[in-house]
N, C-alpha and C positions, 0 to 999 in steps of 0.2 A: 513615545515608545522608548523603554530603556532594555539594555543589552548588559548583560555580565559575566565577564569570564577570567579566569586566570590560567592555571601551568595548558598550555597548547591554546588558549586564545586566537593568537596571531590565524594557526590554519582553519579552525572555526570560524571565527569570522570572516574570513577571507570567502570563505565558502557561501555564509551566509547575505554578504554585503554583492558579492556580485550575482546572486537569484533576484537582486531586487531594479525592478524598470525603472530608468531615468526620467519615469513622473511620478516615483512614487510620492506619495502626499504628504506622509505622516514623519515628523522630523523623527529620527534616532540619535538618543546620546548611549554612549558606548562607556561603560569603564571595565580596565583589566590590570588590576590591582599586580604589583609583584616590583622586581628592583627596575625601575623606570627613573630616569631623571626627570623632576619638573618640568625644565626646559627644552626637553628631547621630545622632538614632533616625529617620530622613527614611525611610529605606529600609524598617523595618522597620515603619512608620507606613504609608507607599503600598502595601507586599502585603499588610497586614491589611485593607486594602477590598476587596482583589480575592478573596484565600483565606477556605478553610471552615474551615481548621484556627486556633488559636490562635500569633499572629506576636510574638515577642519578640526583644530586643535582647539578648546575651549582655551580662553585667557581669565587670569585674574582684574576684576575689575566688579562694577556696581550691576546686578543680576539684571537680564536681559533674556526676553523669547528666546526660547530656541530657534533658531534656524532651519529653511528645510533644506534635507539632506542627512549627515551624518555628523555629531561632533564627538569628539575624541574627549575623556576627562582628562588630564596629564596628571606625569605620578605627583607623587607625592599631597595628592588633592583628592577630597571627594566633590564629587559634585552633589547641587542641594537644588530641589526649587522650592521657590516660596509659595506663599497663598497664590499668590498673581500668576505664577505657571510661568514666572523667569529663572532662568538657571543661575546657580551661580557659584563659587569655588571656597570650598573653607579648605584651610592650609591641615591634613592629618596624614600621617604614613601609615595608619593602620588597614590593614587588607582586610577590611568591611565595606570598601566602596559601594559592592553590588547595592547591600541591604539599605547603606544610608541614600542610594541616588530612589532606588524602589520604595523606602518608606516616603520620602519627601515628593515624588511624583503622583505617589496615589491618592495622596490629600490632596494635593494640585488639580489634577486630570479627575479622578474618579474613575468612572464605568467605560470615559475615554480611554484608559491608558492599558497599552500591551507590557508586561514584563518578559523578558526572555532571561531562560539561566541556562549559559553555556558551559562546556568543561570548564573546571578546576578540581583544585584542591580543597578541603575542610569542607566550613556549608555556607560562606559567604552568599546572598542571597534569600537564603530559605525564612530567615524574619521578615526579607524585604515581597517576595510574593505571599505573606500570610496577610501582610496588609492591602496589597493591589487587590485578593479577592475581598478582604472584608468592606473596603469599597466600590466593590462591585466590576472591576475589570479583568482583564485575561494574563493568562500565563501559559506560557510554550516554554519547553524544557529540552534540551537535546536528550538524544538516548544515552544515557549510560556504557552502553556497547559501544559506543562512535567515538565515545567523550577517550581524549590521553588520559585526561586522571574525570572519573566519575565521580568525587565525592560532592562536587556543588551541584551539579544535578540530581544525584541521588539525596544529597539531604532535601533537596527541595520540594523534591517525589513523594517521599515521607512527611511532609503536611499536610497533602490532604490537597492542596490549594492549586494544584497544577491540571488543566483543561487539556494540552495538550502533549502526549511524550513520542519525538519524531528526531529518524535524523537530522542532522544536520544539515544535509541536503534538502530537505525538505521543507525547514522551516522557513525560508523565503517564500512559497510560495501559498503557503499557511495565508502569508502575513498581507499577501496579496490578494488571499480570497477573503482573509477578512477586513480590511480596509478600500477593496476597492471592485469587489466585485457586488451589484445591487444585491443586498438582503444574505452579502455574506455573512456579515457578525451575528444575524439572529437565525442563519441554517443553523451552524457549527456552535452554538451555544450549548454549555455543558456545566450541568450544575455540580457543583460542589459537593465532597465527599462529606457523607453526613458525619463522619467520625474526625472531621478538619476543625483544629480549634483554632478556632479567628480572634484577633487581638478584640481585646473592650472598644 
């Protein structure tokens, strides 16, 4: 499961990370692109008060599973996984984390993998859920109204490629019906907008 957000992040996910129960199953990796120090675990420090789950900071080093729980991508990094569904850190400042960690998971995971796009700014994300659905898995979106700054949820909206559009409050519990309640991911399955143009 990957998570994306920028300007008000921090209270989103805050919001988000403590609706989820201390069994959830499904690991989450988190990035919230903006002026973060590499080295500054700040972020992954503030949702470990708030979450049930165990909160770490990804480190640079040779790609590795994800962890269950939550990891943090730190700035100045995108996070990448490989074929193998290891994570792993290329050194980039540019504020496309969301799309680069979403593009690289979906060919990873497939029809496993949840994307989430939280507030931000611009539409970082919105290339990275056209691939989650054109390999076949899900997307939840905050609302627009909840969002501090709307434009990465709203770009995201405007693909076509987005299953679910829910508070922020709500979206923990989404993620709980769909990962752990029996025969939740095939209730709430929602086909794609026929006017959604999916990568090749």
């Amino acid at each position: 499961m990957t998570a994306a957000a920028s300007l008000g992040g921090l209270g989103a996910l805050t919001v988000l990370l403590r609706g989820l129960p201390g069994d959830f199953p499904a690991p989450v990796v988190v990035v919230q692109h903006g002026r973060r120090s590499p080295d500054e675990d700040r972020l992954a420090t503030l949702l470990r008060r708030e979450s049930a789950l165990p909160v770490r900071t990804a480190v640079p080093g040779p790609p590795a599973p994800p962890e269950a729980g939550i990891t943090v991508v730190p700035g100045g990094y995108h996070g990448v996984f490989d074929e193998a569904g290891r994570l792993g850190l290329v050194e980039d400042p540019t504020p496309r984390g969301g799309d680069a960690l979403m593009t690289s998971a979906a060919r990873a995971f497939r029809g496993g993998l949840i994307g989430i796009v939280l507030t931000g700014m611009l539409d970082d994300g919105a290339a990275g859920v056209r691939m989650v659905k054109r390999y076949g898995g899900r997307v939840l979106v905050q609302d627009p109204a909840t969002a501090r700054a709307p434009g990465m949820p709203s770009q995201a909206i405007g693909t076509g490629c987005v299953d679910f559009v829910l508070p922020v409050e709500r979206i923990a519990p989404a993620l709980v019906a769909l990962t752990m309640a029996p025969g939740g991911a095939e209730l709430l399955s929602v086909p794609t907008a026929p006017w959604a143009r999916l990568p090749a």
